[in-house]
DSSP file (Angstrom, degrees, kcal/mol; ACC not computed):
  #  RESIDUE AA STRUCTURE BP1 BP2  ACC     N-H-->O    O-->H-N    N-H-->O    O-->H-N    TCO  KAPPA ALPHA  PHI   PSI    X-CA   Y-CA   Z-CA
    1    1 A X     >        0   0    0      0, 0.0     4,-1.4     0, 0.0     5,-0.3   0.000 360.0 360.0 360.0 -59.0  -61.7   74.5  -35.0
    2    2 A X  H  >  +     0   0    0      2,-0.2     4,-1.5     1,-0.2     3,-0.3   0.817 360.0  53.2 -55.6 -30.1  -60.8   76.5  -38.0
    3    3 A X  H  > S+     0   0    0      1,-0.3     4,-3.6     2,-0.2    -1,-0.2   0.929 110.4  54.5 -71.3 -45.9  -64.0   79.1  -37.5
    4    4 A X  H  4 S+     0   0    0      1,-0.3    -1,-0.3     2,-0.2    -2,-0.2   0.776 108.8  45.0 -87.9  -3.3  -62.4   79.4  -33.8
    5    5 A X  H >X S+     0   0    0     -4,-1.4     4,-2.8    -3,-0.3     3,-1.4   0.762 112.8  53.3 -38.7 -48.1  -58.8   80.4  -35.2
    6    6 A X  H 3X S+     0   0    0     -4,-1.5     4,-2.2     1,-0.3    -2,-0.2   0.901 109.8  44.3 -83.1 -32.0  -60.2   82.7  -37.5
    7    7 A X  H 3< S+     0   0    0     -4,-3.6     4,-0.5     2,-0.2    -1,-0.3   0.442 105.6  62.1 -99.7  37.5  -62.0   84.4  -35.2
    8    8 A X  H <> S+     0   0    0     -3,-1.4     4,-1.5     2,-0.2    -2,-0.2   0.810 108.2  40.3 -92.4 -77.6  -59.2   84.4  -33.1
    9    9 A X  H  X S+     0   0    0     -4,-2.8     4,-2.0     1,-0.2     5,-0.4   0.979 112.9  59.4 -56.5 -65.0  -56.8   86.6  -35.7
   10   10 A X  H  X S+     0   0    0     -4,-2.2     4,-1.6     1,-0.2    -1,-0.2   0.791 102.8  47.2 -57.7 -38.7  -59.9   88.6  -36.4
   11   11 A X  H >> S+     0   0    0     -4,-0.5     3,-5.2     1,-0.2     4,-1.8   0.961 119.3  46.7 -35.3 -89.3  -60.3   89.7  -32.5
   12   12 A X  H 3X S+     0   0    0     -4,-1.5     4,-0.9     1,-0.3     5,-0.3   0.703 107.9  49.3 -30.3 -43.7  -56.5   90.5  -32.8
   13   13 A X  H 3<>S+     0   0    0     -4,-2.0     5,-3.3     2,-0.2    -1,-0.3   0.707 114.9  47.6 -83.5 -15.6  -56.6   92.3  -35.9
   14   14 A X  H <<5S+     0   0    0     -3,-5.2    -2,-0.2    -4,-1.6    -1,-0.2   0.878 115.0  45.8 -82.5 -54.4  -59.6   94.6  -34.5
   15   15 A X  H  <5S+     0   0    0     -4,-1.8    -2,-0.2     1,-0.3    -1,-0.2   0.574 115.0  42.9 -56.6 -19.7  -57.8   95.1  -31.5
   16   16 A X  T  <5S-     0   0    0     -4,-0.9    -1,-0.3    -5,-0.2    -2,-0.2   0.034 110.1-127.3 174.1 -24.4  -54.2   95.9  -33.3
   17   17 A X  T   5 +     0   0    0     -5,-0.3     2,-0.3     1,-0.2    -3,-0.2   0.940  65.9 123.4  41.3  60.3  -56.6   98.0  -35.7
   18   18 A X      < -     0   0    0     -5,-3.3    -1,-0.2    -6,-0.0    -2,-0.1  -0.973  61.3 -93.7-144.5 152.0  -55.2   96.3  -39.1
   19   19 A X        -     0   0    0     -2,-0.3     2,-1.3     1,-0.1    -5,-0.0  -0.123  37.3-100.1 -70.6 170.1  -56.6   94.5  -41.8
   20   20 A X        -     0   0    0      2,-0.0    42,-0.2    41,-0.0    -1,-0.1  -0.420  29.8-140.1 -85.1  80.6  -57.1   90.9  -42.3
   21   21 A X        +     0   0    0     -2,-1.3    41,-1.0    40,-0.1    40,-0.9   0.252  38.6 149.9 -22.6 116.4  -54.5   89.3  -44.5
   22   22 A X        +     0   0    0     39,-0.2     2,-0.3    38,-0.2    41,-0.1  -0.617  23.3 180.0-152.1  68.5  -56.1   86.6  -46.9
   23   23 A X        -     0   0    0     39,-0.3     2,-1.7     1,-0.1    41,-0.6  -0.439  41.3-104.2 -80.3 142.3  -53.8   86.7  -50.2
   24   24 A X        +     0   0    0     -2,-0.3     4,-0.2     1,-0.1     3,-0.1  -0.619  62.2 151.2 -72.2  87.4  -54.6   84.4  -52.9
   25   25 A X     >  +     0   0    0     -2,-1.7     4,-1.9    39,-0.3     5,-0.2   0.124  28.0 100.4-117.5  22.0  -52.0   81.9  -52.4
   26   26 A X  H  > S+     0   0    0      2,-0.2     4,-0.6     1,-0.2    -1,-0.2   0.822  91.0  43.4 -96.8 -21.8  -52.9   78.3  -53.6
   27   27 A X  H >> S+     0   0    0      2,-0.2     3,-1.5     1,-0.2     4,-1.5   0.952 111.7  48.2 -91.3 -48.7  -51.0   78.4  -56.9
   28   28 A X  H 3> S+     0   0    0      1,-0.3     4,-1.2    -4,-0.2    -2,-0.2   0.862 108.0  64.2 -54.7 -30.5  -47.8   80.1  -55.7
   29   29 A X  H 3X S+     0   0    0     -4,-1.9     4,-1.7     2,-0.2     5,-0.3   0.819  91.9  60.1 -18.7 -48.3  -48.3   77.2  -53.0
   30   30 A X  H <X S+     0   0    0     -3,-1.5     4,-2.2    -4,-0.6     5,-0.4   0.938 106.9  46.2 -72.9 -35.3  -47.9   74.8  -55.9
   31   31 A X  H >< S+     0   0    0     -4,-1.5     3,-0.6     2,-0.2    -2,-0.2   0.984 107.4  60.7 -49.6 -65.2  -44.1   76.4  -56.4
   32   32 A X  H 3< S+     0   0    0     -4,-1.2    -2,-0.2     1,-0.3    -1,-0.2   0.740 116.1  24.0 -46.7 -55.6  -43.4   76.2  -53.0
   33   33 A X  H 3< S-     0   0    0     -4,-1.7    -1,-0.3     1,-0.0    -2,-0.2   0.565 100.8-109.9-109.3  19.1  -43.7   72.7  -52.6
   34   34 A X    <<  +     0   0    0     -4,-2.2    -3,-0.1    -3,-0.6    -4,-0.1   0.539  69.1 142.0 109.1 -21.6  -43.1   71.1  -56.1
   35   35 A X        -     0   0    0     -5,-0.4     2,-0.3    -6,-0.3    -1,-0.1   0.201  46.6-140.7 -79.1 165.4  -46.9   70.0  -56.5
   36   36 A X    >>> -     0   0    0      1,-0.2     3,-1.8     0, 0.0     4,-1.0  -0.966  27.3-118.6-140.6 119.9  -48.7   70.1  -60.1
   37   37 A X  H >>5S+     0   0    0     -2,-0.3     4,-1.5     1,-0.2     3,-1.2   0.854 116.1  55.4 -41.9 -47.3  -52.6   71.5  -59.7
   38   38 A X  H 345S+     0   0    0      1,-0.3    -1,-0.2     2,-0.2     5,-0.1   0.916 104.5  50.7 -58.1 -34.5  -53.9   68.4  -61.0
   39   39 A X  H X>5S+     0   0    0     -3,-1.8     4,-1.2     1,-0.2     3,-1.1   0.907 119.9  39.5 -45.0 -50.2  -51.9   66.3  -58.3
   40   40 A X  H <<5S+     0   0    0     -3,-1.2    -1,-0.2    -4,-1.0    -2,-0.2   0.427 112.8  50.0-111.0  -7.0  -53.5   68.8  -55.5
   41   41 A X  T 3<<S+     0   0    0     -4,-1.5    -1,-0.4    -5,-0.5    -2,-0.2   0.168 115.0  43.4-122.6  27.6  -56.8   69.2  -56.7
   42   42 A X  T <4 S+     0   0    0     -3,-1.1     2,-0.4     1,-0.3    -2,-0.2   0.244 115.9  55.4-119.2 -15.7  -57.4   65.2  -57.1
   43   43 A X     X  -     0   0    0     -4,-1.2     4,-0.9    -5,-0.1    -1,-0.3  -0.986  64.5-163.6-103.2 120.2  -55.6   64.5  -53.6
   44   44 A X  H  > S+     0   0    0     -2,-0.4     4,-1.3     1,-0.2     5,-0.3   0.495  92.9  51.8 -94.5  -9.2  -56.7   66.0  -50.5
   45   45 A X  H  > S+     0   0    0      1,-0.2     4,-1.2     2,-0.2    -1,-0.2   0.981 112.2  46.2-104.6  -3.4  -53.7   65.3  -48.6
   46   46 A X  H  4 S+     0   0    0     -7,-0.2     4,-0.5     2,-0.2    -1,-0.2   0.689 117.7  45.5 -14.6 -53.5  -51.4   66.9  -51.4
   47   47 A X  H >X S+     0   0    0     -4,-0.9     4,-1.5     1,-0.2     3,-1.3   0.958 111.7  49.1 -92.2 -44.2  -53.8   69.8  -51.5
   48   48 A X  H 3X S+     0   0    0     -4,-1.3     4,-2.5     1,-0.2    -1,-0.2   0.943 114.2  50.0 -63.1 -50.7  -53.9   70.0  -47.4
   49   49 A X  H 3< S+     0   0    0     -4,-1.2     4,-0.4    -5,-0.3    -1,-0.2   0.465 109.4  52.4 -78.7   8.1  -49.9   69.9  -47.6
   50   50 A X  H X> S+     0   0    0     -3,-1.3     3,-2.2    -4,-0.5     4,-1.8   0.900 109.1  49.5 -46.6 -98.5  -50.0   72.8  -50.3
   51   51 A X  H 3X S+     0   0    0     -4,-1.5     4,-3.6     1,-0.3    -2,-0.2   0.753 108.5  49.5 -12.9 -58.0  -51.9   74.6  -48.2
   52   52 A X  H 3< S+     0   0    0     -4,-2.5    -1,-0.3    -5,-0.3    -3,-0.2   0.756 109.7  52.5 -70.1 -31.5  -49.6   74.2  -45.1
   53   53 A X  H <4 S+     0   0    0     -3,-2.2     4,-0.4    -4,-0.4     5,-0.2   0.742 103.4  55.0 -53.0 -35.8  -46.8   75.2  -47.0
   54   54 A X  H  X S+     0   0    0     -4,-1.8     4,-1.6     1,-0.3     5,-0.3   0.993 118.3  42.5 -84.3 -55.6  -48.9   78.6  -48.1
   55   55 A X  T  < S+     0   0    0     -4,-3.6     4,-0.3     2,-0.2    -1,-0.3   0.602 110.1  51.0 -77.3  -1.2  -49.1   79.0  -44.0
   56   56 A X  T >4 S+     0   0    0     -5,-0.1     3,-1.8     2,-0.1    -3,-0.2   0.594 118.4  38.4-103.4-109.6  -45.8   78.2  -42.9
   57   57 A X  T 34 S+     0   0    0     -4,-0.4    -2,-0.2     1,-0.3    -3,-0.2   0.390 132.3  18.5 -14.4 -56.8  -44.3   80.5  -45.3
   58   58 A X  T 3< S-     0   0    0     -4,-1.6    -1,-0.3    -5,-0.2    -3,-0.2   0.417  78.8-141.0-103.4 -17.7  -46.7   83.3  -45.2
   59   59 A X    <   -     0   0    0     -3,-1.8    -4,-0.1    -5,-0.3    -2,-0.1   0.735  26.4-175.6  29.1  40.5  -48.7   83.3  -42.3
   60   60 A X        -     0   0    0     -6,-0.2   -38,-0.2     1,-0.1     3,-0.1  -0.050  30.0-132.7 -50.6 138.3  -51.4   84.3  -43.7
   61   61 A X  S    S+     0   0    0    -40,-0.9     2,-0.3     1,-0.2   -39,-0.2   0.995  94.6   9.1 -71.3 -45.6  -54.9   85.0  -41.2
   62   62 A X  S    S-     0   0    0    -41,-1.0     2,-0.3   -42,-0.2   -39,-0.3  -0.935  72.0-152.2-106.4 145.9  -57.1   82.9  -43.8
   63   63 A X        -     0   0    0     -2,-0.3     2,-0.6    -3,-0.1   -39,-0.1  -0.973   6.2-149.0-102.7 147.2  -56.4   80.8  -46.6
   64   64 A X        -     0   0    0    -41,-0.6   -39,-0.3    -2,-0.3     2,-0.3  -0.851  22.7-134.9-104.5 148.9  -58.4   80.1  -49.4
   65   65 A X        -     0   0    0     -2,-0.6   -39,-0.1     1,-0.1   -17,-0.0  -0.605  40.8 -64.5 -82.2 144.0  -57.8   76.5  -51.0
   66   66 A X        -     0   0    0     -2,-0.3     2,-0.6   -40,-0.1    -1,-0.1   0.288  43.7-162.3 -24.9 114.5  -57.5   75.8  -54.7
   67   67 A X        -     0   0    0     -3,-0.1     2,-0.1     3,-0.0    -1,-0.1  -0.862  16.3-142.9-106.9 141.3  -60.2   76.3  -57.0
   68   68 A X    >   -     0   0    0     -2,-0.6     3,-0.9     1,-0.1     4,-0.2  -0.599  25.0-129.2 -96.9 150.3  -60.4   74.7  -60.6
   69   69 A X  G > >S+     0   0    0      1,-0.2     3,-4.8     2,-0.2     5,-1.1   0.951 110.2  76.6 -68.4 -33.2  -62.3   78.0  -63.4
   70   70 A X  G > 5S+     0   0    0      1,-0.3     3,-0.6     3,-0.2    -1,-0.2   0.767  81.4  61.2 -23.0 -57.1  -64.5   74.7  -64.0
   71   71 A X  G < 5S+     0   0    0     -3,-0.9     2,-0.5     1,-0.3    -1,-0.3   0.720 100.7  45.9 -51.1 -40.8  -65.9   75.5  -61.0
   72   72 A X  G < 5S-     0   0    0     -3,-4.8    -1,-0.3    -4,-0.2     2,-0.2  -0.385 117.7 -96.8-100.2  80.9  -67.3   79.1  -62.0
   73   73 A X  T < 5       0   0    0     -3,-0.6    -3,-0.2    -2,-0.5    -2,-0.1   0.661 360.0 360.0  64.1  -1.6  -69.0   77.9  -65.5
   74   74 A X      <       0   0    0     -5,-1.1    -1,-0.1    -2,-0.2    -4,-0.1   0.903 360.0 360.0 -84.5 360.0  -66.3   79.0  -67.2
């Protein structure tokens, strides 16, 4: 479902001959709704309504979801 959304905006955005919007928004998400990353990255339905916030506000064409630095080795 999400792959056919995405390439849904991207069609659009080729046709409309503009780039695709994809901001790094999962921590200003955490402003939006009040959330604390540990809360949202140990919950998925926290982290999905994080998320939902970051596309109801922004409309963004993709979002990416929270990543902990754990994640790259650091």
């Amino acid at each position: 479902m999400a792959g056919k959304i995405f390439l849904q905006r991207l069609k659009e955005a080729l046709k409309e001959k503009r780039r695709l919007v994809v901001p790094l928004l999962g921590f200003p998400g955490l402003n939006i709704t009040g959330c604390s990353v540990k809360l949202a990255q140990q919950n998925y339905g926290v982290h999905f309504n994080v998320m939902k916030a970051v596309a109801d506000a922004f409309a963004p064409d993709a979002i990416f979801p929270l990543i902990k630095e754990s994640n790259y080795g650091c």
